[in-house]
Residue frames as qw, qx, qy, qz and C-alpha x, y, z in Angstrom:
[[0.424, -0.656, -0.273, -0.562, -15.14, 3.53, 40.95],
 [0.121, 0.294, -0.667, 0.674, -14.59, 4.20, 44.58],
 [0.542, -0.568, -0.580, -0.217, -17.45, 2.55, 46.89],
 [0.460, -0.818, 0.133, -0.320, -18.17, 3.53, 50.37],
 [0.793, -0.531, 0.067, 0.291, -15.50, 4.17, 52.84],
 [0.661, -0.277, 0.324, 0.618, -13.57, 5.17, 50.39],
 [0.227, 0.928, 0.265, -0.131, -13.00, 8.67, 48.98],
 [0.595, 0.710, -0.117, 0.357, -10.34, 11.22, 48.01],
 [0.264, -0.421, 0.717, -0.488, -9.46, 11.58, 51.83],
 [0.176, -0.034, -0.975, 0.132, -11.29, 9.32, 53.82],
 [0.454, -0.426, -0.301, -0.722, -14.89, 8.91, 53.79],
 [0.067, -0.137, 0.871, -0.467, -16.69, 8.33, 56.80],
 [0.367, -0.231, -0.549, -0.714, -19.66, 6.63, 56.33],
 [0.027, 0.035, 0.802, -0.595, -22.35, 6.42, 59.06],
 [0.440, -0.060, -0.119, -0.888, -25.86, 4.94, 58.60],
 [0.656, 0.043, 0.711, -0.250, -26.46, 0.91, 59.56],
 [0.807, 0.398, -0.046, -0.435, -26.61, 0.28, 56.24],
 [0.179, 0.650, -0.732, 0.095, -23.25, -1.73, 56.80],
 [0.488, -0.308, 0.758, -0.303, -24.99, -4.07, 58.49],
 [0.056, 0.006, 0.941, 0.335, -25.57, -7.44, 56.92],
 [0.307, 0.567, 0.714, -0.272, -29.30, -7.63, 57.37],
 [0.435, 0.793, 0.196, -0.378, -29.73, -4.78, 55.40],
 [0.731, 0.665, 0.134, -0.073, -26.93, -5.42, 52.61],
 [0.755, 0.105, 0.171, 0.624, -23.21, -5.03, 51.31],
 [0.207, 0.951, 0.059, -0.220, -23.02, -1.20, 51.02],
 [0.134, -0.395, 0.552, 0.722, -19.92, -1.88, 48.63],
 [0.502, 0.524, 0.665, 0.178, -23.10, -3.40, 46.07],
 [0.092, -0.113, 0.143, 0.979, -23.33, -0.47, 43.29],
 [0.411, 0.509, 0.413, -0.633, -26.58, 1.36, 42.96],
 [0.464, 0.488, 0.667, 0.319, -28.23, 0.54, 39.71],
 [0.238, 0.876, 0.336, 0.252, -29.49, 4.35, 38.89],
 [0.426, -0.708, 0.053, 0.561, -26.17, 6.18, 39.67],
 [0.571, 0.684, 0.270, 0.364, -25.32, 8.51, 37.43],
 [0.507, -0.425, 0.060, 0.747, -21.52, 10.89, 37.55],
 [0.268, 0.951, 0.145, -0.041, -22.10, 14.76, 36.64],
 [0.514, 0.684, -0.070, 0.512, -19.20, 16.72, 35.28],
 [0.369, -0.821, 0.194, -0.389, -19.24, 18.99, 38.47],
 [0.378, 0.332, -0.831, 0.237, -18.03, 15.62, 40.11],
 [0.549, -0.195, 0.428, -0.691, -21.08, 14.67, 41.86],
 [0.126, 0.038, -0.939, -0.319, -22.57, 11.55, 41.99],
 [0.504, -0.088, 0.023, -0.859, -26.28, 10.93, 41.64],
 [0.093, -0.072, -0.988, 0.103, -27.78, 8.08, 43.47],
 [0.436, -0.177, -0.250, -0.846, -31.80, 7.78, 42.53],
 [0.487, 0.031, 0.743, -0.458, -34.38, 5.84, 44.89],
 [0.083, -0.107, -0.917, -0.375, -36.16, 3.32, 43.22],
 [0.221, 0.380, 0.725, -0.530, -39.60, 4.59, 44.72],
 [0.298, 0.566, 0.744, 0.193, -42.88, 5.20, 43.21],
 [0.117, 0.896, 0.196, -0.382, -42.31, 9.32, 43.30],
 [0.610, 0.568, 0.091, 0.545, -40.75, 11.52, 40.88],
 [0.382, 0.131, -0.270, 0.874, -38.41, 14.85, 41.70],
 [0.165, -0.398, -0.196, -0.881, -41.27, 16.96, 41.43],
 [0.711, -0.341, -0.526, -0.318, -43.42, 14.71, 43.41],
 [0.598, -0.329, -0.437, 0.586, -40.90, 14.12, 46.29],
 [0.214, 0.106, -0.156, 0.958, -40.62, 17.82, 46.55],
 [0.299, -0.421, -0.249, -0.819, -44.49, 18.51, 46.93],
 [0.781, -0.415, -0.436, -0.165, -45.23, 15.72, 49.11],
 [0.842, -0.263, -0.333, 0.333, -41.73, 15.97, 51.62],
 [0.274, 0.695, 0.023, 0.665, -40.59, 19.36, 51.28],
 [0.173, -0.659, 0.305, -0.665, -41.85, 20.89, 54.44],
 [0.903, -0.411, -0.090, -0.090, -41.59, 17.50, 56.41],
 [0.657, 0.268, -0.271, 0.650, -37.86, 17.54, 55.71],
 [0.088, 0.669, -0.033, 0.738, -37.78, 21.09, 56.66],
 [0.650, -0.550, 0.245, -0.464, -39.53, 20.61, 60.10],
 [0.897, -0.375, -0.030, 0.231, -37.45, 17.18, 61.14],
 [0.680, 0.130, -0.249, 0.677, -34.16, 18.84, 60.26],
 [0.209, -0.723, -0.051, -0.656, -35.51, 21.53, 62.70],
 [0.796, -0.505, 0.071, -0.326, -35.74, 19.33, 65.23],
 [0.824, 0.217, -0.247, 0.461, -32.48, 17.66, 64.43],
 [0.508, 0.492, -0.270, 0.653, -30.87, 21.07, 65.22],
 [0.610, -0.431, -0.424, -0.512, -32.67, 21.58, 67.75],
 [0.169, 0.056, -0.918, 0.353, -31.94, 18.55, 69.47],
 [0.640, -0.025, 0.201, -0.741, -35.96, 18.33, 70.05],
 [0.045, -0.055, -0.997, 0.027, -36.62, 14.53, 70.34],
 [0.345, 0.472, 0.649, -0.487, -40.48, 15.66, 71.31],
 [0.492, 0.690, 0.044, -0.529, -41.00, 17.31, 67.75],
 [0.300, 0.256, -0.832, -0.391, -38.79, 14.54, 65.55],
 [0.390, 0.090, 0.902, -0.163, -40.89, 11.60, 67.56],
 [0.665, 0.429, 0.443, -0.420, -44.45, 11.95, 65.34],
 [0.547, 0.631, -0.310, -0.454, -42.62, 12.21, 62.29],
 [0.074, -0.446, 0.891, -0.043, -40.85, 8.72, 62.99],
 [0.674, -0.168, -0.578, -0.428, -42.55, 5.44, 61.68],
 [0.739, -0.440, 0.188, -0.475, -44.99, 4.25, 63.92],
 [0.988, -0.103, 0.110, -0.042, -43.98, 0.39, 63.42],
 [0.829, 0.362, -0.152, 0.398, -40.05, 0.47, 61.62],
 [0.444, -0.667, 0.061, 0.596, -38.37, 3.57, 63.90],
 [0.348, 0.930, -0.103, -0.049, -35.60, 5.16, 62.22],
 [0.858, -0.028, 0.041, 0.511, -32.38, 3.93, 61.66],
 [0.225, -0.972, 0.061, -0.008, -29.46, 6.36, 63.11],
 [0.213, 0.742, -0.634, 0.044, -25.92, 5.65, 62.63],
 [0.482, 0.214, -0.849, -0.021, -26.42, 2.22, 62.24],
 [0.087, 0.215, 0.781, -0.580, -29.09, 2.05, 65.56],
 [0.320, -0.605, -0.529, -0.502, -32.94, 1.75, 65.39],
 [0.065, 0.090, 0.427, -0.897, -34.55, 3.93, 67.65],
 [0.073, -0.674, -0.734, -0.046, -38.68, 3.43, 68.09],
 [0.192, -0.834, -0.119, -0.504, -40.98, 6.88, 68.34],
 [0.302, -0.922, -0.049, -0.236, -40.98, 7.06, 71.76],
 [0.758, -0.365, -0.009, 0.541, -37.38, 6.39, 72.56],
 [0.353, 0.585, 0.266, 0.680, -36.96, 9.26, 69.56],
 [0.161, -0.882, -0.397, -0.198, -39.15, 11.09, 72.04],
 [0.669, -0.675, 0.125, 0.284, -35.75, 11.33, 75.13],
 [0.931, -0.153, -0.025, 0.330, -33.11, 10.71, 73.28],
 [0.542, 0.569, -0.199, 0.586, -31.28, 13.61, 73.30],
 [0.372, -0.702, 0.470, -0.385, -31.42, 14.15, 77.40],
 [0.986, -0.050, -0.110, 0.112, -30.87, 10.17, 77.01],
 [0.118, -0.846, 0.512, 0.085, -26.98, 10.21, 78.85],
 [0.935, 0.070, 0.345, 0.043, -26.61, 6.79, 77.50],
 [0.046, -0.546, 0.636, 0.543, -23.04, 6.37, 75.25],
 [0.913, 0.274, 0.271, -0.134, -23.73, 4.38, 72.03],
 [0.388, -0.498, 0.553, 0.543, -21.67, 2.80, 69.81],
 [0.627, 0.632, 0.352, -0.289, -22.59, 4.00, 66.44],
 [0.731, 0.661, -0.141, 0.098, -19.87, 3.15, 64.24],
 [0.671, -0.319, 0.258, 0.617, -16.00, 3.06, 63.39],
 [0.275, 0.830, -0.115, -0.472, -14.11, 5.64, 61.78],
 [0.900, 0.299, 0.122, 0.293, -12.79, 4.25, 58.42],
 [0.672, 0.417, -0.479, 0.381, -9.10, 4.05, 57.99],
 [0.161, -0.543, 0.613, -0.551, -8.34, 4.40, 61.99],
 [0.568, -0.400, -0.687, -0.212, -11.46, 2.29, 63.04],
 [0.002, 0.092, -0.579, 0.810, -11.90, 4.22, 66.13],
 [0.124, -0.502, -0.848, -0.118, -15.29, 3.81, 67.56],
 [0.048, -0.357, -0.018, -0.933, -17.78, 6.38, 68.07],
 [0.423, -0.468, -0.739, 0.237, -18.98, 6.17, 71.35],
 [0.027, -0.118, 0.003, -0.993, -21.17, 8.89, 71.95],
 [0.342, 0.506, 0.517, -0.600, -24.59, 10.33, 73.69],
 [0.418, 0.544, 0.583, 0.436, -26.99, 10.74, 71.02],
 [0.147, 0.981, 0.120, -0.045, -27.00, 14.08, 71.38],
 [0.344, -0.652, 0.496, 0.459, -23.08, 14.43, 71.48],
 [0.525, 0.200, 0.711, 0.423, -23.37, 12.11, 67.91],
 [0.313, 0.813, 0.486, 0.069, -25.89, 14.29, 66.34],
 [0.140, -0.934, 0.154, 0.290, -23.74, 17.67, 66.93],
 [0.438, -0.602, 0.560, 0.363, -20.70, 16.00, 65.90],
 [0.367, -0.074, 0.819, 0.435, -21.66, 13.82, 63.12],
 [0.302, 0.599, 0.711, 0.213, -25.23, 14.30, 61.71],
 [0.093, 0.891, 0.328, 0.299, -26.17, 18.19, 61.98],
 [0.690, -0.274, 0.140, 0.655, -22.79, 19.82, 61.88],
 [0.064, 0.101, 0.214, 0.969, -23.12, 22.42, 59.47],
 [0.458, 0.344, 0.469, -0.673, -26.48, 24.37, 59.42],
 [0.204, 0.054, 0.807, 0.552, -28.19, 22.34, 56.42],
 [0.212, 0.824, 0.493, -0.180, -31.48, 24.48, 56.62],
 [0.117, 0.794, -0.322, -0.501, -29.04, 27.14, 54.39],
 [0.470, 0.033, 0.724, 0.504, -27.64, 24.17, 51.95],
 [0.323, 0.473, -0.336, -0.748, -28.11, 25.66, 48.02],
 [0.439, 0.223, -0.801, -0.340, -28.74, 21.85, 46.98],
 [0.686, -0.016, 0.452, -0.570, -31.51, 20.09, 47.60],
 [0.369, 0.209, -0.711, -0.561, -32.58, 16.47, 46.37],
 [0.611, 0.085, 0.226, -0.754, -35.74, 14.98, 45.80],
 [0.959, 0.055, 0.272, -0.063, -36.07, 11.09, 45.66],
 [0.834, 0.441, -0.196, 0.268, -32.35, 11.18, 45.19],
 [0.687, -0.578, 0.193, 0.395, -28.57, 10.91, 47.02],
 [0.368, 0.901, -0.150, 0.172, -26.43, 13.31, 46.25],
 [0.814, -0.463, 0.088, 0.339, -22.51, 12.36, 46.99],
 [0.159, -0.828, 0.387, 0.373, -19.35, 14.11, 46.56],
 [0.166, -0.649, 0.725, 0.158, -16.64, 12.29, 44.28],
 [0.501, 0.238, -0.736, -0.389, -16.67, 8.97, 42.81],
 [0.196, -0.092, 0.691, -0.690, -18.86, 7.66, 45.43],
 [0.393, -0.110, -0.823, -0.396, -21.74, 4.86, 45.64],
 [0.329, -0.241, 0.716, -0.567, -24.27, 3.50, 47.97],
 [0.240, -0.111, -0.936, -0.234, -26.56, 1.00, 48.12],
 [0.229, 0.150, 0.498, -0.823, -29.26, 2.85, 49.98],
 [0.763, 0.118, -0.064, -0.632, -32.21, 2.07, 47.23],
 [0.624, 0.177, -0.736, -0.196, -31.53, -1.46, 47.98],
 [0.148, 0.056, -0.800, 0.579, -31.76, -1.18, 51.10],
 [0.339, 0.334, 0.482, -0.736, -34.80, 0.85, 51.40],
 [0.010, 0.306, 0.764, 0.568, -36.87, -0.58, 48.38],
 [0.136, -0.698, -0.700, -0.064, -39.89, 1.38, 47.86],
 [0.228, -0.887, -0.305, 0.263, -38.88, 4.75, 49.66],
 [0.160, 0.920, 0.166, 0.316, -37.87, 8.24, 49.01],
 [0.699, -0.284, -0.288, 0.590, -35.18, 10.06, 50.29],
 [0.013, -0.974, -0.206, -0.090, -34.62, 13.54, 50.63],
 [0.807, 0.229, -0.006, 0.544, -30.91, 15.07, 49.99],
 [0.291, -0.926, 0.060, 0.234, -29.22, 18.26, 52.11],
 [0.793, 0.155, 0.020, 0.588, -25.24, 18.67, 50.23],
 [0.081, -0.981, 0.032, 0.175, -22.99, 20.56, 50.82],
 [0.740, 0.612, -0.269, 0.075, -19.74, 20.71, 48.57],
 [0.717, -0.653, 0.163, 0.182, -17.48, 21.97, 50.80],
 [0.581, -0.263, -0.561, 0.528, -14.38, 22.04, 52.14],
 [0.188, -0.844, -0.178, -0.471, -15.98, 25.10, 54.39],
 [0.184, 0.473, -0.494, 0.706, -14.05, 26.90, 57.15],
 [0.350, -0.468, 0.498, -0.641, -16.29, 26.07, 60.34],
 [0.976, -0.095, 0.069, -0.185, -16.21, 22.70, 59.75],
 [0.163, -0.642, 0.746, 0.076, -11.99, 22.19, 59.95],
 [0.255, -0.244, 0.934, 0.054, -11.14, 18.53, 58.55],
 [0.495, 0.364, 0.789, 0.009, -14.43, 17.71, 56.20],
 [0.061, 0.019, -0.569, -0.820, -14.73, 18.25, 52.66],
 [0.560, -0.203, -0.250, -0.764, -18.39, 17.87, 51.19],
 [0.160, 0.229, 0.794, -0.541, -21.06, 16.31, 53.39],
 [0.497, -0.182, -0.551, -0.646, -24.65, 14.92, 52.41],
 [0.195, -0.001, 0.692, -0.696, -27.28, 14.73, 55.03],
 [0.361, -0.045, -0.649, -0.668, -30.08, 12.43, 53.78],
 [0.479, 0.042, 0.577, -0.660, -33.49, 11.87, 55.17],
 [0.173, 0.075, -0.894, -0.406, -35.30, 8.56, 54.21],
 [0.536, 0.098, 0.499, -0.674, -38.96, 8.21, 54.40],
 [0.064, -0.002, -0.943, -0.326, -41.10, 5.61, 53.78],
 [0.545, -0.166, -0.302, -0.764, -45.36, 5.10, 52.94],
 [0.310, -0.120, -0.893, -0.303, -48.01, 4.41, 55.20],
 [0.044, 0.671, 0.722, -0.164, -51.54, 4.53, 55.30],
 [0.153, 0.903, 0.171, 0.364, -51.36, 7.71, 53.18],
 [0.389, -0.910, 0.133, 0.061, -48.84, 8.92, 55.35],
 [0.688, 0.492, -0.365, 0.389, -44.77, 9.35, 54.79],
 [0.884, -0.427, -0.140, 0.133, -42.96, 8.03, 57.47],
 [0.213, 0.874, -0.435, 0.027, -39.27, 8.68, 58.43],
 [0.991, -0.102, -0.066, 0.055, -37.23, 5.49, 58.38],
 [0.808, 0.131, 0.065, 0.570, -33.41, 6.57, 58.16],
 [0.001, 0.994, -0.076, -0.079, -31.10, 9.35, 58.80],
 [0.900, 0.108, 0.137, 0.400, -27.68, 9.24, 56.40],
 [0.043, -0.921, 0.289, 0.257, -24.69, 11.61, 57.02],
 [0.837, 0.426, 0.136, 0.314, -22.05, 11.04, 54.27],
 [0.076, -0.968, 0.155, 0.183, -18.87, 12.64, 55.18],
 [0.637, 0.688, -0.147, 0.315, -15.47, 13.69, 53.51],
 [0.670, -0.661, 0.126, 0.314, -12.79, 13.75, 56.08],
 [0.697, 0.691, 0.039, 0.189, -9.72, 15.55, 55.18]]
């Protein structure tokens, strides 16, 4: 089994779940299940079903990965938990920093690429373009609902991180022609409950480099 970081090229993997606090992301997901097609299904351990995530998160998905492409930081901020932020390539970000950050000219450093280990020091808007909303995933044919879709023989450890929440799954197979150098590419949105309200806690871009 190939874990993260490692793919049939070279995966790049880019969400903070790398960091110790939140876990080993070589651990293997308990509910992962490999389709013929050559996908791998990674289920959240939350308290919804498929049907359920899809009634309750549908058109929140829909309207933050608007704002993703966007680059609107005023129309992702309300959808961002009030008290946890949102974890971004391996950065929390609070609402109202959500609110700037894409006129924010600040570089971060939100990862390394795996096998080079270059760092990815980028504006958050220059990150987002480059790494998170790269293809247009409001057209993806594959949606998933309280589950991670991944390319290849491919794991994570995201429902161990996020016990309790829901995730919400953009894929694209790929390898596609206006994206040069990346095979398939999953663009997951993680939301978590409260006070009757679903939260976003996590934005996870899973890419194929090739």
């Amino acid at each position: 089994m190939t874990r993260i970081g490692r793919s049939l090229g070279m995966l790049l993997f880019l969400c903070g779940v790398a960091s110790a606090k939140l876990g080993d992301p070589t651990v293997r997901a308990v509910c992962r299940v490999k389709l013929a097609s050559g996908q791998s299904i990674v289920m959240m351990r939350g308290r919804l079903s498929e049907s359920e995530a899809k009634r309750l998160l549908a058109r929140h998905a829909r309207d933050i990965l608007l704002a993703i492409k966007n680059l609107n930081g005023a129309r992702l901020a309300p959808f961002v938990h009030p008290s946890k932020g949102v974890r971004l390539g391996g950065l929390v970000f609070t609402r109202d920093q959500i609110r700037n950050i894409f006129s924010n000219k600040r570089r971060y450093l939100w990862g390394y690429e795996d096998g080079s280990a270059n760092p990815i020091r980028l504006t958050a808007r220059q990150y987002v373009k480059r790494w998170v909303y790269n293809r247009d995933f409001l057209r993806v044919k594959e949606i998933g609902y309280n589950k991670i879709i991944l390319g290849g023989d491919v794991t994570t450890d995201i429902p161990e991180a996020y016990p309790g929440a829901t995730a919400v799954t953009y894929y694209f197979p790929g390898p596609y022609s206006d994206t040069p150098g990346f095979g398939w590419q999953s663009l997951c949105l993680i939301f978590e409950h409260k006070n009757r309200t679903w939260y976003l806690t996590g934005v996870v871009t899973f890419v194929q480099t090739i």
